[in-house]
Each structure stands twice: as C-alpha cells, then as structure tokens.
C-alpha positions in Angstrom: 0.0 0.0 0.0 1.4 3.2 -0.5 0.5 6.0 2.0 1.7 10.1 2.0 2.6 12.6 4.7 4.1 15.7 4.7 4.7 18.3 8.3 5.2 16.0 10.7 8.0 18.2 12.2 8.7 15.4 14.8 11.0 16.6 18.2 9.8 20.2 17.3 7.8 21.8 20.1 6.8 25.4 18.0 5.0 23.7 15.7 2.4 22.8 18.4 1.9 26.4 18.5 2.3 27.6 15.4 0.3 24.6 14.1 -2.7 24.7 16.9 -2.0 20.9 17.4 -3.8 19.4 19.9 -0.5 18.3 21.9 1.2 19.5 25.6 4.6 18.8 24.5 7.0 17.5 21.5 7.7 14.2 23.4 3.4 13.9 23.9 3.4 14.8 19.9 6.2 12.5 18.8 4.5 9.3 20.5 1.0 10.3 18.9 2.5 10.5 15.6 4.9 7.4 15.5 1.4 5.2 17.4 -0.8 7.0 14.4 1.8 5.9 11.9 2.4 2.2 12.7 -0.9 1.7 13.4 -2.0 2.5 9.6 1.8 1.3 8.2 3.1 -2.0 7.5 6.5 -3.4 6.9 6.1 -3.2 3.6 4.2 -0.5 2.8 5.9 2.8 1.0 6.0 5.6 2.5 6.6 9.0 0.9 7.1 11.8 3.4 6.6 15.1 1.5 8.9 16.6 3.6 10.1 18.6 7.3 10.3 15.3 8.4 12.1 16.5 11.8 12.8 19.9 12.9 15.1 21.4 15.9 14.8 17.7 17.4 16.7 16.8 20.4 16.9 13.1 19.4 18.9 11.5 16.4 16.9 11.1 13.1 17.8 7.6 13.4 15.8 6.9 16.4 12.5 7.5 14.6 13.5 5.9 11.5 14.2 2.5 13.3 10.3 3.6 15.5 8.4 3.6 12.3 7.4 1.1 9.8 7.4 0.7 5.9 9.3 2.1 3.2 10.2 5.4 3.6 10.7 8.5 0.7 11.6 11.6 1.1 11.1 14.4 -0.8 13.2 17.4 0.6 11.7 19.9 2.5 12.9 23.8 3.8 13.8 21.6 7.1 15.1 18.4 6.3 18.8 19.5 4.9 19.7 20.0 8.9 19.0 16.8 9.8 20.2 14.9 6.7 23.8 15.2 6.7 23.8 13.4 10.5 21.9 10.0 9.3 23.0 7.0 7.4 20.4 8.0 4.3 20.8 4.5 2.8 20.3 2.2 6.1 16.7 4.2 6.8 15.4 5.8 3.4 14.4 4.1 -0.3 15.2 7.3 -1.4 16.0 11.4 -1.2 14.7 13.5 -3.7 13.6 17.4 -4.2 10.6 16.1 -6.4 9.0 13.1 -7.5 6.7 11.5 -10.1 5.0 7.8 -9.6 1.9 6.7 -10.2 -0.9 5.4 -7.9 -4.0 3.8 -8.8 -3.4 4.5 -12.2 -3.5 8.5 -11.7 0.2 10.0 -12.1 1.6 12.2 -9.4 4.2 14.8 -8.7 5.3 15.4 -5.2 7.2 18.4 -4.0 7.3 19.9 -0.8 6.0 23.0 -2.2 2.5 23.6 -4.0 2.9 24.2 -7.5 0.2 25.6 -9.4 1.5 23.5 -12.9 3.0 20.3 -13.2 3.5 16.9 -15.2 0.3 15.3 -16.0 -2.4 18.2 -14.6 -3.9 17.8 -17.6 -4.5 13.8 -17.7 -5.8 13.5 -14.2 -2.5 14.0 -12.2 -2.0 15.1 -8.8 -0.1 17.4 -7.2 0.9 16.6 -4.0 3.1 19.1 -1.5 3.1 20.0 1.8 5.2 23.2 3.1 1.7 25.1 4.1 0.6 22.8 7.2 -3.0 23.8 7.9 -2.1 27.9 6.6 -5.3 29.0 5.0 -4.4 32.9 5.7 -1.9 33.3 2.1 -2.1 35.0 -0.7 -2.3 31.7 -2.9 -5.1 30.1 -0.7 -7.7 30.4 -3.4 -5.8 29.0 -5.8 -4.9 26.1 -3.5 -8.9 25.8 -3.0 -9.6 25.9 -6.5 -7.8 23.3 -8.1 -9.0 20.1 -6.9 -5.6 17.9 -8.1 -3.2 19.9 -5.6 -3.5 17.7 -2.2 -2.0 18.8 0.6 -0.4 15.6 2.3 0.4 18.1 5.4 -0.1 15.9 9.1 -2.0 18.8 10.4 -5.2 18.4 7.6 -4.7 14.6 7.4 -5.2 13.2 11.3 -2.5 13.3 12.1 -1.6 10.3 10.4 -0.4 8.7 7.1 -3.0 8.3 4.6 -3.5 6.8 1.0 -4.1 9.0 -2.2 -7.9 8.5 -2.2 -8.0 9.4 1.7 -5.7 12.1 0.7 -8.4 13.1 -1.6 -11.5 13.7 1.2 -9.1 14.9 3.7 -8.4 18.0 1.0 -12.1 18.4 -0.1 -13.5 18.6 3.3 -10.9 21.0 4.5 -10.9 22.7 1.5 -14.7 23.5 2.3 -14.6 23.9 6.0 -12.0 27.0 5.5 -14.1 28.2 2.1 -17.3 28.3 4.2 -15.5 30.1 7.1 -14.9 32.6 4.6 -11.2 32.3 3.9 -11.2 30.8 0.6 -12.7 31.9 -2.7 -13.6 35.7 -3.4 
C-alpha cells in the first residue's frame, strides 16, 4: 500500500503552536505521531514523506527511522537539509529526492514539498501533491490552492495526524478545503 505525509515536524515543540495541534509537548506529539503511523503502516508498505520530516529535534533522526514502519521516501523539504547530513540515508530511506513522479491507482503524481500551481500530467488526471503550508489558509495563494481540486495537501495537520493513501488524501483535502471556504477564507 502506498500512504503520503508531509509536516510532521517530529521533536519540534513550536509547531504545536504555530500549528494549533492538539499536543502539551514535543515528546506527547512525537508518541501520537509514531502510534498513528504504525498503526495504519506496514512493513512493507511505502511511505513518501513530503517533507520537514524532523525539525530542531533533540533526538537523532535515526531513532525515529528505526520507530516507524514501511518504506520510507523523502522528498526534501525547507527543514530536512539540517537533519540529513547526521543519518545513514541508505540504512533508513528508499530514497532522497527534491521532487518526485509515480503513479498510484493508475492517476500519475508529482510530489514536491512545495505547491505548484502546474506540473506533469495536470492535464491527464495527475496530482499534485506538496506540503510546506501545514493547515495555513491565511496566504495570498489560498484560493488558488482551494480551487484546483488535483493539488493535495499531504500536510499531518489536515490529514489526522496520520499517514494516509491517495484517495484518503483526496477527502481529507475536499473537506478542509470547504470547511475554511465556508469560514470565509477561501474563494472571493
């Protein structure tokens, strides 16, 4: 099975704040996230984390590599070239990239830690899939975001906190794309 995440900004106690998570502390946040993660993950599932994988984290990447199951992709995020020269990239990670194209249930997608507005295959029932934003519906590019229905957020913070496939990706998006367009914050 292949599952997507983005955010999870494990070890980093601002992002509870920043974020409006519902957690007292980075170690309380780090246990919810790794429980969340093996309880949907298998061995051999993939994984692609969209990335900020970790961020100011007291403990050593590999500790939460060697914590969580499956098959794990990154694609590079604004956080994750800290943390990336201190781990053994090979021994936890299929791969490191700055974007990525596969395909999932026949649909192609294009991952990149930040939303595009364009890319490969938009036109043929491709995806975009980023993260970078977290749950941020107060940007200039928000009703853009809200408007294109192929750009999926695969941030933690809109996705329960927890890995999730492409077509759970999918309702995840839709229903926070119309619980902040509702509020008022989306389209003109």
């Amino acid at each position: 099975m292949i599952f997507y995440t983005a955010d999870l900004h494990l070890g980093h106690t601002n992002v509870i704040r920043h974020c409006d998570r519902p957690f007292r502390n980075a170690d309380e946040m780090d246990a919810e996230l790794i429980e969340r993660w093996n309880r949907k993950v298998h061995r051999n599932d993939t994984v692609y984390i969209v990335g900020d994988f970790i961020f100011r984290c007291h403990r050593p990447p590999e500790e939460y590599f060697d914590l969580l199951k499956g098959k794990k992709h990154l694609i590079l995020g604004n956080h994750d070239k800290y943390w990336l020269k201190k781990v053994d990239v090979e021994k936890h990670l299929e791969s490191v990239s700055p974007m990525l194209y596969i395909s999932d249930s026949g649909h192609p997608v294009v991952m990149c830690h930040y939303p595009m507005l364009t890319w490969p295959g938009v036109g043929r029932g491709g995806y975009m899939v980023y993260g970078h934003i977290h749950n941020n519906v107060n940007m200039d590019y928000w009703p853009l975001l809200v408007s294109r229905d192929q750009m999926l957020n695969a941030g933690t913070d809109i996705n329960d906190f927890e890995p999730v496939t492409l077509e759970e990706m999918i309702r995840n998006n839709q229903r926070f794309k119309q619980n902040n367009t509702v509020a008022g914050i989306g389209l003109p």
